[in-house]
DSSP file (Angstrom, degrees, kcal/mol; ACC not computed):
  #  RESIDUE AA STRUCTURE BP1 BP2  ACC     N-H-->O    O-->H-N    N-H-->O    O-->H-N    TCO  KAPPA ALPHA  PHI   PSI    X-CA   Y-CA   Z-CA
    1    1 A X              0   0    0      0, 0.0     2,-0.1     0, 0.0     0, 0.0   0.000 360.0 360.0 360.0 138.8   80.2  143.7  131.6
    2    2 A X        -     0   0    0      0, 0.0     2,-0.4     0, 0.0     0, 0.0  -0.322 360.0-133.6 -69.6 155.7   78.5  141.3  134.2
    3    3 A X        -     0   0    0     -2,-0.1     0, 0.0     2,-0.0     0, 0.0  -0.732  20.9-158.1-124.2  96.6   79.5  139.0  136.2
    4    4 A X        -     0   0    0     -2,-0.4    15,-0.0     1,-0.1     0, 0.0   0.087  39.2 -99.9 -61.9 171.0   77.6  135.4  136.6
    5    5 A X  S    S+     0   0    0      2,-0.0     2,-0.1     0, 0.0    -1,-0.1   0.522  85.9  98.9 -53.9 -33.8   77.6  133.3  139.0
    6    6 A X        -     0   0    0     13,-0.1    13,-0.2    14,-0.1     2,-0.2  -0.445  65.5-128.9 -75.3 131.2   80.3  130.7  137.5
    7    7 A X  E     -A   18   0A   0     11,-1.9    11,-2.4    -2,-0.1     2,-0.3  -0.559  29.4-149.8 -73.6 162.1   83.9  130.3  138.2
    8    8 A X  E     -A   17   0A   0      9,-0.2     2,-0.4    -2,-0.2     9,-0.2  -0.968  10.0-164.2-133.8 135.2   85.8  130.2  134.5
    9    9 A X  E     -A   16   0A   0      7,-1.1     7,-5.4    -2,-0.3     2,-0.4  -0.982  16.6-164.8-127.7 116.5   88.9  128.2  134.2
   10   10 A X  E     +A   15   0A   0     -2,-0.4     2,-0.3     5,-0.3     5,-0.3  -0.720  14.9 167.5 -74.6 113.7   90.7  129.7  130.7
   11   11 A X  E >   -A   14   0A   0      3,-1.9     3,-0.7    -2,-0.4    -2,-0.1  -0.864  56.3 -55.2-152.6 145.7   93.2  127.7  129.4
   12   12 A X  T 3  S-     0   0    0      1,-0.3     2,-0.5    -2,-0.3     3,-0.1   0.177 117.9 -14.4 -20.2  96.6   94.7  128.0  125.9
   13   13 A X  T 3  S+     0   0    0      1,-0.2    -1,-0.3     0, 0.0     2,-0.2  -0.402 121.7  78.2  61.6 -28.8   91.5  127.8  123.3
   14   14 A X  E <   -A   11   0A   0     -3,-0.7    -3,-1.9    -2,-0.5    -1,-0.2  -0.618  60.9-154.1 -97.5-170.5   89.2  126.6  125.4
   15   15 A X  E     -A   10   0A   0     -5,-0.3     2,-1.0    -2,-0.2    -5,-0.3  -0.880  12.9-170.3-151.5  69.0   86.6  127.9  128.4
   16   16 A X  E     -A    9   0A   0     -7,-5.4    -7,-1.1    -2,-0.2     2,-0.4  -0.724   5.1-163.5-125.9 138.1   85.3  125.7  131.1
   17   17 A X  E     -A    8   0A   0     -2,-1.0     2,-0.4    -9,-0.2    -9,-0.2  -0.736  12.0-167.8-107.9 134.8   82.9  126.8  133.2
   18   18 A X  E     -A    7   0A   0    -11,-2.4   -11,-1.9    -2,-0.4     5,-0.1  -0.940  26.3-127.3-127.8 133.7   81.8  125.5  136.4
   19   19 A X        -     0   0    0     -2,-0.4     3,-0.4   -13,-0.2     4,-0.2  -0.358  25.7-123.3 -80.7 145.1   78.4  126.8  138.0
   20   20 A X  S    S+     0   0    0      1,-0.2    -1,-0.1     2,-0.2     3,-0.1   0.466 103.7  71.2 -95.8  -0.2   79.3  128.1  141.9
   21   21 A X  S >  S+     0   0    0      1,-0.1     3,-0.6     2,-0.1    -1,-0.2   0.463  96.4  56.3 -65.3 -13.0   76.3  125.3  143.4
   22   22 A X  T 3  S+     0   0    0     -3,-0.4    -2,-0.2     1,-0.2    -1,-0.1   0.800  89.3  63.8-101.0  -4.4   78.6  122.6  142.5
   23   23 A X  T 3  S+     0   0    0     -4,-0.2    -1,-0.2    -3,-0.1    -2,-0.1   0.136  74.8 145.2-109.8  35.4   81.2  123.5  144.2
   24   24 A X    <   -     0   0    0     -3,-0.6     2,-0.9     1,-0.1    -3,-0.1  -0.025  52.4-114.4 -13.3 122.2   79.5  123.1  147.6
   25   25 A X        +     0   0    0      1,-0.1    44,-0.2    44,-0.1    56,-0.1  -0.728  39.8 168.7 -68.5  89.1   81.5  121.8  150.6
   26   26 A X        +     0   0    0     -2,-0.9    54,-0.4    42,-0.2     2,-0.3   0.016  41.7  86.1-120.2  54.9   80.1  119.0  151.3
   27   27 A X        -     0   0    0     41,-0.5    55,-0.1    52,-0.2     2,-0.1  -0.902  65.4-126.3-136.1 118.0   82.6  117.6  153.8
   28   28 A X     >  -     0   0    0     -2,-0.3     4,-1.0    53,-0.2    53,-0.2  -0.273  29.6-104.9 -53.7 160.6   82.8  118.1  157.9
   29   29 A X  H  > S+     0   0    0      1,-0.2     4,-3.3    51,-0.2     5,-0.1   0.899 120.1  41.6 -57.8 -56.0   85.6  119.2  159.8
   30   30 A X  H  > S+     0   0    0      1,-0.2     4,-0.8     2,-0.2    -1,-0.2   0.816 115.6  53.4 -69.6 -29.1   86.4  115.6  161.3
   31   31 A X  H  > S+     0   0    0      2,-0.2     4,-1.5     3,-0.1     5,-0.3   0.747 112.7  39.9 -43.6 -49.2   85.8  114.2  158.0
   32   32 A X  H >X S+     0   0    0     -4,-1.0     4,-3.7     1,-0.2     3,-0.7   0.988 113.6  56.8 -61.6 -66.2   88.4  116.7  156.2
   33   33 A X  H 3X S+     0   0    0     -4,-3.3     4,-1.2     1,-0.2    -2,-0.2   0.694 108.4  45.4 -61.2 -30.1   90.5  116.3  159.0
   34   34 A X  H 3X S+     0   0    0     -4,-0.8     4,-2.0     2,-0.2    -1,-0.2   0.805 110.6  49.9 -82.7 -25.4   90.6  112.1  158.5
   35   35 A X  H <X>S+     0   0    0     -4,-1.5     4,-1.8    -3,-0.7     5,-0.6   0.716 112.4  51.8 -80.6 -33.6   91.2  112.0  154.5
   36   36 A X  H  X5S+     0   0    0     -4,-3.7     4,-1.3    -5,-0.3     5,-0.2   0.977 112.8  42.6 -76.2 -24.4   94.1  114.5  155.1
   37   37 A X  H  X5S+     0   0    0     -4,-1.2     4,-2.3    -5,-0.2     5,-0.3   0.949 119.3  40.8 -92.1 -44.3   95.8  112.4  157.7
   38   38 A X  H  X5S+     0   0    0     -4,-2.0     4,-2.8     2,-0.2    -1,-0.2   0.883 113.0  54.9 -82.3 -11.2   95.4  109.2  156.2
   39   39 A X  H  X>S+     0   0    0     -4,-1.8     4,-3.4     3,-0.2     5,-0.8   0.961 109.9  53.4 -48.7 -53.6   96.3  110.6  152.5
   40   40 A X  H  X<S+     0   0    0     -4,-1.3     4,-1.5    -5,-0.6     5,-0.2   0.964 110.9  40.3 -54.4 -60.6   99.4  111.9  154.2
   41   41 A X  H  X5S+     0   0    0     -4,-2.3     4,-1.5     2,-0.2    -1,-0.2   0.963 112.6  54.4 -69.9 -43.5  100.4  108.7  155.5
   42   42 A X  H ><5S+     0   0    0     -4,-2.8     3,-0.7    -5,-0.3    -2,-0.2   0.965 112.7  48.6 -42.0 -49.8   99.3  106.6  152.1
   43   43 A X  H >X5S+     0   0    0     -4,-3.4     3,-2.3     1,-0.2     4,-0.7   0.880 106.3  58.8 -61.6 -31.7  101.7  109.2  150.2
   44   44 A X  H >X<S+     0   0    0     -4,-1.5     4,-1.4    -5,-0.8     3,-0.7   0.873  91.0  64.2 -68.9 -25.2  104.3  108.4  152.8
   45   45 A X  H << S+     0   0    0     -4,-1.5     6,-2.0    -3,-0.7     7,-1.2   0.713  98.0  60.8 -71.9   1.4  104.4  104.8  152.1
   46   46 A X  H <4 S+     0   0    0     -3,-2.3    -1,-0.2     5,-0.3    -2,-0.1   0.723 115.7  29.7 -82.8 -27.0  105.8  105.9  148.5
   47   47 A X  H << S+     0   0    0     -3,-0.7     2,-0.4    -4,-0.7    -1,-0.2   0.513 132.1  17.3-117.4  -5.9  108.8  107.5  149.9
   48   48 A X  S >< S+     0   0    0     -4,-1.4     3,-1.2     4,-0.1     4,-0.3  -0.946 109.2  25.3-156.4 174.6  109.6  105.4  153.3
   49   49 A X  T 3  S-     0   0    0     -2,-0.4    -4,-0.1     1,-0.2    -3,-0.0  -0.435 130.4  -0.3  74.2-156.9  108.4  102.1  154.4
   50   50 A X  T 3  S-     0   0    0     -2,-0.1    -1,-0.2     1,-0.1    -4,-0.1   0.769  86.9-139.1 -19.5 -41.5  107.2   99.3  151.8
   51   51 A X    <   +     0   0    0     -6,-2.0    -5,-0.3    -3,-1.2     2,-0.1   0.895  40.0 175.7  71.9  49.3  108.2  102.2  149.0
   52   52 A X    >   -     0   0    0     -7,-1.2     3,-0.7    -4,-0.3    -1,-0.2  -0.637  43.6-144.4 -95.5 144.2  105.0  101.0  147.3
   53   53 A X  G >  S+     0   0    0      1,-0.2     3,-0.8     2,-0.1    -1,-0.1   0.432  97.7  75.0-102.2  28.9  104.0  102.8  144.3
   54   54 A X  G >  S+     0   0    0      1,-0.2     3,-2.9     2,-0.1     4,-0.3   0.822  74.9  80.5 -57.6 -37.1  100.3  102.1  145.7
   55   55 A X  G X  S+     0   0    0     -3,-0.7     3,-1.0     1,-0.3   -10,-0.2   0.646  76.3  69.6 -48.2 -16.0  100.9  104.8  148.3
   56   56 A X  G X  S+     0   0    0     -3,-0.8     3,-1.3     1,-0.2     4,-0.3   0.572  76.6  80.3 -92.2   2.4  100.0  107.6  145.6
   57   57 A X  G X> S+     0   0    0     -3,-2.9     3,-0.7     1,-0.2     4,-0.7   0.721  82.4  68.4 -69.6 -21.0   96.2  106.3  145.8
   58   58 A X  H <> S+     0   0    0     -3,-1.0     4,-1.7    -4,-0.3   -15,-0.2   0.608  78.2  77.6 -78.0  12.0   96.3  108.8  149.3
   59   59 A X  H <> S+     0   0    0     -3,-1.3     4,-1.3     2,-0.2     5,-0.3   0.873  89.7  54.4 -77.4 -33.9   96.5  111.7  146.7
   60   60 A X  H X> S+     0   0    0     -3,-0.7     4,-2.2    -4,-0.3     3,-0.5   0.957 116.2  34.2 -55.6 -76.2   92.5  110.8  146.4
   61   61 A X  H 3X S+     0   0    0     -4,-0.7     4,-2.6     1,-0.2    -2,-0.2   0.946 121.8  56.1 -22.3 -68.1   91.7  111.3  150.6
   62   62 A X  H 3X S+     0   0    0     -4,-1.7     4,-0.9     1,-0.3    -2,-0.2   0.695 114.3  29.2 -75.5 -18.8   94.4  114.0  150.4
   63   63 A X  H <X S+     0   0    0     -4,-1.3     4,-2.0    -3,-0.5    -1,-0.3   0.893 120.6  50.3 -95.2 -51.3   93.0  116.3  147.6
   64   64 A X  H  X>S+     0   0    0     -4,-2.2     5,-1.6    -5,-0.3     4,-1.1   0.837 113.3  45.8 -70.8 -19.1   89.4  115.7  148.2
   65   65 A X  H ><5S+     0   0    0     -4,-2.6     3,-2.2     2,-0.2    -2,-0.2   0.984 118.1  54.2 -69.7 -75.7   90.1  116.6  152.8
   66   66 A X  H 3<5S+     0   0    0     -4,-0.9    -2,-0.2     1,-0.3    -1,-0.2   0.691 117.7  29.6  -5.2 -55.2   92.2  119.8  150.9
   67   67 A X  H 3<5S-     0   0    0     -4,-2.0    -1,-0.3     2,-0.1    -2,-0.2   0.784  95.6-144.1-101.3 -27.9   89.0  120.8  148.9
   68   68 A X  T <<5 +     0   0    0     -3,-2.2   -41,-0.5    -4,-1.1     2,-0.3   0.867  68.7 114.7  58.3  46.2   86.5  119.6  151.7
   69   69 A X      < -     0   0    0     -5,-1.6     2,-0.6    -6,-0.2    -1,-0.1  -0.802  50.7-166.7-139.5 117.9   84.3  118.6  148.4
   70   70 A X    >   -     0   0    0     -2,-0.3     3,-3.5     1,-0.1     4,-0.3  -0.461  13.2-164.4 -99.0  83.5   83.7  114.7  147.8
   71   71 A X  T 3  S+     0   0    0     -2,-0.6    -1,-0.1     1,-0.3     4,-0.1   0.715 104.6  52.4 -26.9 -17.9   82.0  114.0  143.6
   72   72 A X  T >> S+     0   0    0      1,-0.2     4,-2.1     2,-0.2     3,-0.7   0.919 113.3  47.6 -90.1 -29.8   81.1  110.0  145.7
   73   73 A X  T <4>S+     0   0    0     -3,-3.5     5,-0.7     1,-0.3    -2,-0.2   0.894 114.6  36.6 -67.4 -57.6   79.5  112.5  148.2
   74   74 A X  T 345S+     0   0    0     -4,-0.3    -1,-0.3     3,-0.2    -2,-0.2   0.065 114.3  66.3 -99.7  24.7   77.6  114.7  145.8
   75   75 A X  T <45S+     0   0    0     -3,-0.7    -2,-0.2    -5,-0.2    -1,-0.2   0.828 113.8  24.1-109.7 -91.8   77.0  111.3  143.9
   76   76 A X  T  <5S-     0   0    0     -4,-2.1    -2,-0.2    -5,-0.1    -3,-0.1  -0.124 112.7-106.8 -85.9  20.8   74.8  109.7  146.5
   77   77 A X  T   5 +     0   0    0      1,-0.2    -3,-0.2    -5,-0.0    -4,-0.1   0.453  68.3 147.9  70.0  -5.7   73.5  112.8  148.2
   78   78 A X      < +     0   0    0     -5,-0.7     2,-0.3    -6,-0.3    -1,-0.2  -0.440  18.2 169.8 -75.2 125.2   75.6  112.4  151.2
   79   79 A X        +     0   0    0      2,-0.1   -52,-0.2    -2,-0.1   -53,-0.1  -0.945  16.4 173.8-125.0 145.4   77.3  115.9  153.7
   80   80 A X        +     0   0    0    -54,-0.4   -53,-0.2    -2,-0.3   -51,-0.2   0.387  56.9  94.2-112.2  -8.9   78.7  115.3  156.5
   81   81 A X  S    S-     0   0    0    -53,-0.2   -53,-0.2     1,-0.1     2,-0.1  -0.240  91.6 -97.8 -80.1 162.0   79.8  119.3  156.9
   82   82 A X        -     0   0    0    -55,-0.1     2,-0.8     1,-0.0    -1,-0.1  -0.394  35.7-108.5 -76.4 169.9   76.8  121.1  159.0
   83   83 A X        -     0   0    0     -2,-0.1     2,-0.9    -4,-0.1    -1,-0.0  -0.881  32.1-119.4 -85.6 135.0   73.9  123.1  157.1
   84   84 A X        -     0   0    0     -2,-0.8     2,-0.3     1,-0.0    -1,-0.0  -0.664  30.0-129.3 -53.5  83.4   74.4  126.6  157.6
   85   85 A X        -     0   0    0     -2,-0.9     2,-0.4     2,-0.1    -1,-0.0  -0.162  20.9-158.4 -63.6 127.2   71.1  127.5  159.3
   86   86 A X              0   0    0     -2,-0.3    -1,-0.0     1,-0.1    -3,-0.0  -0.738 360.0 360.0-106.4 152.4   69.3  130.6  157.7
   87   87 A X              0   0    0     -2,-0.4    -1,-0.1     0, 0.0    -2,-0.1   0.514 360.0 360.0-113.5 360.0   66.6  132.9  159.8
């Protein structure tokens, strides 16, 4: 058997397959580095502070800095991450 190009996420009767160009970094370092620190502090307002249950909206910063890939990013065309020059 071969092996394509696509990651496969199995889960109990279905198959979903995700092509390995789309899951492109297309997030910078400083970028990454500013959605994780302000996710972290939004989730922190849940559990100290206000207690607001708003605070779980930094799971969004905090997952997409994690993954360094943003879907509003690959949306509009937008990286901030460098190109990888090739010779």
């Amino acid at each position: 058997m071969g092996r394509s190009s696509a990651a496969v996420l199995s889960l109990p009767g279905r198959t979903l397959g995700f092509p390995a160009q789309q899951m492109k970094i297309n997030e910078g370092t400083a970028d990454r580095a500013i959605r994780i620190i302000v996710g972290l502090v939004l989730v922190a307002l849940v559990f100290v502070g206000p207690r607001t249950p708003w605070g779980w909206l930094g799971l969004l910063p905090l997952v997409t800095g994690i993954a360094g890939r943003c879907p509003a990013y690959t949306l509009f065309g937008i990286r901030t991450c460098r190109v990888s020059g090739k010779s």
